[in-house]
C-alpha positions as CSV (number, residue, x, y, z in Angstrom):
1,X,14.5,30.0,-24.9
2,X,18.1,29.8,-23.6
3,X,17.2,27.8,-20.5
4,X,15.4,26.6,-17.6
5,X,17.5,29.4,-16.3
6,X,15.3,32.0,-17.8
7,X,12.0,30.5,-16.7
8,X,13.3,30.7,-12.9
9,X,14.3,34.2,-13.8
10,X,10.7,34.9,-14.5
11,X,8.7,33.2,-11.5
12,X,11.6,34.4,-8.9
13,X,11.1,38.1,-10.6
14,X,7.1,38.0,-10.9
15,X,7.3,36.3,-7.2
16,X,8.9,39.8,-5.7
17,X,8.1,41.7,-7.5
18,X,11.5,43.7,-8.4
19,X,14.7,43.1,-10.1
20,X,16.9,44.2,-7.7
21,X,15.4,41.6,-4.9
22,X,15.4,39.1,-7.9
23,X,18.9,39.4,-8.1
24,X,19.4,39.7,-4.4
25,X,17.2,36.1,-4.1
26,X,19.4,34.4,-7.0
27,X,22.6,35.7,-6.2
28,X,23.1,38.0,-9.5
29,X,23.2,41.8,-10.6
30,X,20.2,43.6,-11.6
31,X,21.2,44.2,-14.9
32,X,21.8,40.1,-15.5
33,X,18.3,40.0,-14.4
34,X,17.4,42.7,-16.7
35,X,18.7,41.0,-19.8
36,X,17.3,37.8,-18.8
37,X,13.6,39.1,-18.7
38,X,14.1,41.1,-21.8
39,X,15.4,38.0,-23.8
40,X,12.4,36.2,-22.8
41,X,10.0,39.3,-24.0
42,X,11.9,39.2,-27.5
43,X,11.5,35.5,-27.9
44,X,8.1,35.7,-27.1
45,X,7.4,38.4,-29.0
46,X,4.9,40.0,-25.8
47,X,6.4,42.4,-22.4
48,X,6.0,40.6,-19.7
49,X,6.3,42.9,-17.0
50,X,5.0,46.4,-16.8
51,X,7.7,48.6,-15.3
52,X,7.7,52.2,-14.2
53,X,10.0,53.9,-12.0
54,X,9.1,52.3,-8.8
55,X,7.3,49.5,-9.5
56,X,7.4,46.0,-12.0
57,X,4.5,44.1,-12.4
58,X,3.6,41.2,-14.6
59,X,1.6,42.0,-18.1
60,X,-2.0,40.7,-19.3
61,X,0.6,38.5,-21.2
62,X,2.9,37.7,-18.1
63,X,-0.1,36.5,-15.8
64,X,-0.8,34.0,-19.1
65,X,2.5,33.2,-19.0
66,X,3.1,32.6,-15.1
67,X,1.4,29.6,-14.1
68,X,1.9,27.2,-17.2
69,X,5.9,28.1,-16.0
70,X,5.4,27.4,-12.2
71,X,3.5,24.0,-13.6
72,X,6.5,23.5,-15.8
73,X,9.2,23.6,-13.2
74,X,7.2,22.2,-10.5
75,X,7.3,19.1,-13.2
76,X,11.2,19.4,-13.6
77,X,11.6,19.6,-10.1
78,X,10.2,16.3,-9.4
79,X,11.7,14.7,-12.0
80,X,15.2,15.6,-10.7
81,X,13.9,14.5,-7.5
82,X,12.8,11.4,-8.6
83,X,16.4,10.2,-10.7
84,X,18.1,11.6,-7.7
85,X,16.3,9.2,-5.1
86,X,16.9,6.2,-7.4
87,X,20.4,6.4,-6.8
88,X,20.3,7.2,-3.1
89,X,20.1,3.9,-1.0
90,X,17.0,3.7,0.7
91,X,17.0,3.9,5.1
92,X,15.2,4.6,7.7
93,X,13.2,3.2,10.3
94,X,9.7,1.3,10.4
95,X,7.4,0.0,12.7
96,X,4.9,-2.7,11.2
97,X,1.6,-4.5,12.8
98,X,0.7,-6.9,10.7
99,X,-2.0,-10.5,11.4
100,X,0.1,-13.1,13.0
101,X,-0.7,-16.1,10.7
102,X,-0.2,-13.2,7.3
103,X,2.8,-12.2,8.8
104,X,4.4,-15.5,9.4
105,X,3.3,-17.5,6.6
106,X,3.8,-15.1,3.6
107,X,4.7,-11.4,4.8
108,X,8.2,-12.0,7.1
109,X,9.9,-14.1,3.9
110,X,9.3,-11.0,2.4
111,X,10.3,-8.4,4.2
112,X,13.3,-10.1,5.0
113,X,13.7,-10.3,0.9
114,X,13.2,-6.4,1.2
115,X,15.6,-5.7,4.2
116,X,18.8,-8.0,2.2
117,X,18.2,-5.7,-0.3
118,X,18.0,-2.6,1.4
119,X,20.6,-3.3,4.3
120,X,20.2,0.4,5.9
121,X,16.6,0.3,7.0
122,X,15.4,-1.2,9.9
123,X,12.1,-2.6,10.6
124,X,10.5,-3.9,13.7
125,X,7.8,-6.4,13.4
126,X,4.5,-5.9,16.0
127,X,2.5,-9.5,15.4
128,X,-1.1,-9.7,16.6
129,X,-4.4,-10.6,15.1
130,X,-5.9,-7.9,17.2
131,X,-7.1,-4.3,16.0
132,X,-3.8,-2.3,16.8
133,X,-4.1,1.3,17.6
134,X,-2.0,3.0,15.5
135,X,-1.8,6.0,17.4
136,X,-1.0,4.9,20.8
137,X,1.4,1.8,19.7
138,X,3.5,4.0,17.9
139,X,2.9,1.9,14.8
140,X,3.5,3.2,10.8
141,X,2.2,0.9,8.8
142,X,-0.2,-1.5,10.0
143,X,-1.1,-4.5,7.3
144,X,-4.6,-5.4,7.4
145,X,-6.9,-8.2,5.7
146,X,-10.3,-6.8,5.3
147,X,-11.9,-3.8,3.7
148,X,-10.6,-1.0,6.6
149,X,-13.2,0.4,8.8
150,X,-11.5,3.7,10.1
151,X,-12.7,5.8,6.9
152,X,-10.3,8.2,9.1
153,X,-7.1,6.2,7.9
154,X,-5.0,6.0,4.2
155,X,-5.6,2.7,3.2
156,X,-3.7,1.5,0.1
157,X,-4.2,-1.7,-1.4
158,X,-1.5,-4.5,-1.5
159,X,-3.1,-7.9,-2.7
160,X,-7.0,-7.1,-3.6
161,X,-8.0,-10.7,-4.9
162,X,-7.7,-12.1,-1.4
163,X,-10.9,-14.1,-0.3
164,X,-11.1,-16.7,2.4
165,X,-11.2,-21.0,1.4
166,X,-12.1,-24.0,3.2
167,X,-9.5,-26.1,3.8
168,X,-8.3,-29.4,5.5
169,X,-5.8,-31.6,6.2
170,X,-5.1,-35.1,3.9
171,X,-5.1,-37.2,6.8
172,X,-8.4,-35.4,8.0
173,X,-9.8,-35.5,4.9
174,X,-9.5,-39.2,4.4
175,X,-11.1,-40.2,8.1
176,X,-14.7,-37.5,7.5
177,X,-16.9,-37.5,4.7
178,X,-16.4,-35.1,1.8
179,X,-17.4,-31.4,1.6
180,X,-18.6,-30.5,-1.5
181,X,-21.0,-28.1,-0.4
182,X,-21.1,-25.3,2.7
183,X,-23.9,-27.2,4.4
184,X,-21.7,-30.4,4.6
185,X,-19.4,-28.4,7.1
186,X,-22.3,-29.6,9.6
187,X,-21.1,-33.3,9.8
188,X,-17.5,-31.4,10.9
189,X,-15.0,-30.1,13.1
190,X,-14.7,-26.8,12.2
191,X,-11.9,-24.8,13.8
192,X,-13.0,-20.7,14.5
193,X,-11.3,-18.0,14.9
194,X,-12.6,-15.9,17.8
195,X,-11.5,-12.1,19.1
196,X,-12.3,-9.4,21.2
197,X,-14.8,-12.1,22.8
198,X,-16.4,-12.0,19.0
199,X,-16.8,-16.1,17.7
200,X,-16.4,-16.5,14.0
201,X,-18.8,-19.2,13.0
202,X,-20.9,-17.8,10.7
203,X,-18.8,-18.9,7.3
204,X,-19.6,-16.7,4.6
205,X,-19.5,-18.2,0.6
206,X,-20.5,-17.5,-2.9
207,X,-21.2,-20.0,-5.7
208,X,-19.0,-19.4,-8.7
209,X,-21.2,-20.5,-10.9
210,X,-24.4,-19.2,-9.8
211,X,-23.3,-16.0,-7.3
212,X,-25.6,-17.7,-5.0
213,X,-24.4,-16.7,-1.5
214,X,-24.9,-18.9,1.7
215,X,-23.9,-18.3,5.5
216,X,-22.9,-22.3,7.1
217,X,-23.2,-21.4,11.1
218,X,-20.3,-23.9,12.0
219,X,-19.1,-25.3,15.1
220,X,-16.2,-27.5,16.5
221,X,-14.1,-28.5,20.0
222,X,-11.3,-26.0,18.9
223,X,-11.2,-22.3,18.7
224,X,-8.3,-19.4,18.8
225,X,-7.7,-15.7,19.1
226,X,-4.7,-16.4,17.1
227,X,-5.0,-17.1,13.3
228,X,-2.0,-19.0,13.8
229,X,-3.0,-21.7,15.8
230,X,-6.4,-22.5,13.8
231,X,-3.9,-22.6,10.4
232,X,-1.9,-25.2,12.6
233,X,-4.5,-27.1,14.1
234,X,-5.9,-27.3,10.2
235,X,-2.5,-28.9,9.3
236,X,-2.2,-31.3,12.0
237,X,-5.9,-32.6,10.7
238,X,-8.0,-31.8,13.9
239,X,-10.6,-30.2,11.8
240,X,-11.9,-27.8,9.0
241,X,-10.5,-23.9,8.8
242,X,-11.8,-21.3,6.5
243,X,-8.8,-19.3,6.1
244,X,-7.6,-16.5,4.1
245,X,-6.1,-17.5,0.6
246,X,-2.4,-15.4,1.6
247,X,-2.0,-17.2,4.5
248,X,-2.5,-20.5,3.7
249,X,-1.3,-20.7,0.3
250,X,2.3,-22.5,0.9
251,X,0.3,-25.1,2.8
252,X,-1.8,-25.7,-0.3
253,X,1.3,-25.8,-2.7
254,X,3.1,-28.1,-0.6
255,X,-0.1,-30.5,0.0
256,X,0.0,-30.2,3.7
257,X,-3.8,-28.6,3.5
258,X,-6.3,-29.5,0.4
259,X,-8.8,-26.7,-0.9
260,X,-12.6,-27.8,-0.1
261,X,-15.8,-27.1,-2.0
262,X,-13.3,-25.1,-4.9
263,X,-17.1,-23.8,-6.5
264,X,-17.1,-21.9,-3.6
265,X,-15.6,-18.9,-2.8
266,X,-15.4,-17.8,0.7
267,X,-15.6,-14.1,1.4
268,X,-13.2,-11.3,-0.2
269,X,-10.1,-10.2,2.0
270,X,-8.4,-8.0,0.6
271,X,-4.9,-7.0,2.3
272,X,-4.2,-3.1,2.6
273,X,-1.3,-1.5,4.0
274,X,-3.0,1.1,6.6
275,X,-1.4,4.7,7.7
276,X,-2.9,7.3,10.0
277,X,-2.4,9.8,7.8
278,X,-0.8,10.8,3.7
279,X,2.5,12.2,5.5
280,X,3.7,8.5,6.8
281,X,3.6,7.9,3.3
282,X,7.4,8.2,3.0
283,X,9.9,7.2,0.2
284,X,10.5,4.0,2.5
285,X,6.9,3.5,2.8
286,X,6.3,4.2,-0.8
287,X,9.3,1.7,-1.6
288,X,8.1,-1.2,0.4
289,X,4.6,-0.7,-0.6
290,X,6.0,-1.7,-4.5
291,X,7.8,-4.3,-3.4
292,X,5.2,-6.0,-1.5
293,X,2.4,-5.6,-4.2
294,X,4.4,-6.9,-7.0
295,X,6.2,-10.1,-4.5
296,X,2.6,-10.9,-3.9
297,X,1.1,-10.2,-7.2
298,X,4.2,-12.8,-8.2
299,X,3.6,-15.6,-5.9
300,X,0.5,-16.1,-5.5
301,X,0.1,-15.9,-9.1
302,X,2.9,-18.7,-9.6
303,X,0.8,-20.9,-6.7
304,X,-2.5,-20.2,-7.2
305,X,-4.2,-21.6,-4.4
């Protein structure tokens, strides 16, 4: 087969259905088109095309023939797409919601990682632990901890073994008894997260050893709708937070909060990167959704909390 050439002959001919508008469509004669087609049909050894005097259509053998070549340069096609994007500089515009603790502890570093690399897109940053509306806050990619609700939305996952821990300051830890078990939270301040008038004080955990589960109805003098304020509240020892493992993982490395109860596991959180719909999924989106699995993947492996 001479070339790639030949096979668009074929689909752009067996498309219209005539030579002439085949060589119309691909800027060349009839008779190169001609020539082309018959080449094929010797190589192959079978006619493609049925021709009489006013009509040309494809053979038993040419309606074989036609889709494994539309699959073929379909194929091609993307692959020139693909080596052509790698060398075109990625840009563009996006609008992120992401949790405000997840965004500020271990997300921002990495965008801003993302953004010195790519120095012609632009992101804007929409903080809040609250459910954003992606729809009517003009968002594109929202970042979410937590198996999505909105079966509605493209979810796609970016760190799935997420789960939540107890955790504590030193200087709280060495004033209040130890907690070696979920039930021991009762003897402590335990700082909650509450939102959309919702209080979160039914701590959910599972034994490692045993899968037995266990719900510890906690309570304490401090609670926030920001994630935020009970991670710094935790560090400046006022109490007890059971906190997601991204977002409090620096803390942990650096000693300023001390993993409780380690045999249990608090429960899974995994963090997607949520889109109203497959056609946000852009070649930006597509490149920071990479970037951010395999930063993540790296450091929290590195730092296992």
């Amino acid at each position: 087969m001479k070339s790639l050439h030949d096979i668009k002959v074929f689909l752009e001919t067996a498309k219209l259905g005539s030579l002439s508008a085949a060589a119309r469509s691909l800027d060349q004669t009839p008779a190169a088109i001609s020539r082309t087609i018959q080449r094929l049909e010797v190589e192959l050894g079978v006619p493609l095309f049925i021709r009489s005097t006013r009509k040309l259509r494809l053979s038993s053998q040419g309606q074989l023939f036609l889709p494994r070549c539309q699959q073929a340069m379909l194929i091609v096609e993307q692959g020139i797409d693909e080596l052509s994007e790698k060398h075109q500089q990625l840009s563009g515009n996006l609008t992120l919601s992401m949790p405000s603790d997840t965004g500020r502890g271990i997300i921002m570093p990495l965008i801003d990682e993302f953004l010195t690399l790519n120095p012609q897109v632009t992101i804007n940053v929409h903080l809040s632990d609250s459910y954003t509306d992606l729809y009517e806050q003009n968002i594109d990619v929202a970042l979410r901890i937590g198996e999505p609700e909105d079966s509605n939305m493209v979810a796609v996952p970016l760190y799935k073994d997420n789960y939540r821990i107890l955790c504590a300051s030193p200087e709280y830890l060495k004033a209040h008894p130890a907690i070696e078990h979920p039930d021991d939270l009762k003897q402590h301040n335990c700082l909650c997260f509450a939102l959309n008038n919702k209080l979160h004080n039914r701590w959910q955990f599972v034994n490692h050893d045993s899968n037995e589960q266990h719900i510890a109805k906690v309570s304490g003098n401090r609670r926030s709708s920001d994630g935020h304020m009970v991670r710094y509240w935790a560090v400046q020892g006022y109490g007890v937070a059971y906190k997601s493992r991204i977002d409090v993982y620096e803390d942990i490395k650096q000693g300023r909060l001390i993993t409780l109860a380690a045999q249990w596991r608090g429960e899974y959180a995994p963090l997607y990167m949520v889109l109203t719909d497959r056609s946000q999924f852009s070649r930006l989106v597509k490149a920071l959704k990479l970037f951010l699995q395999q930063r993540l993947e790296q450091t929290l492996t590195a730092n296992d909390a």
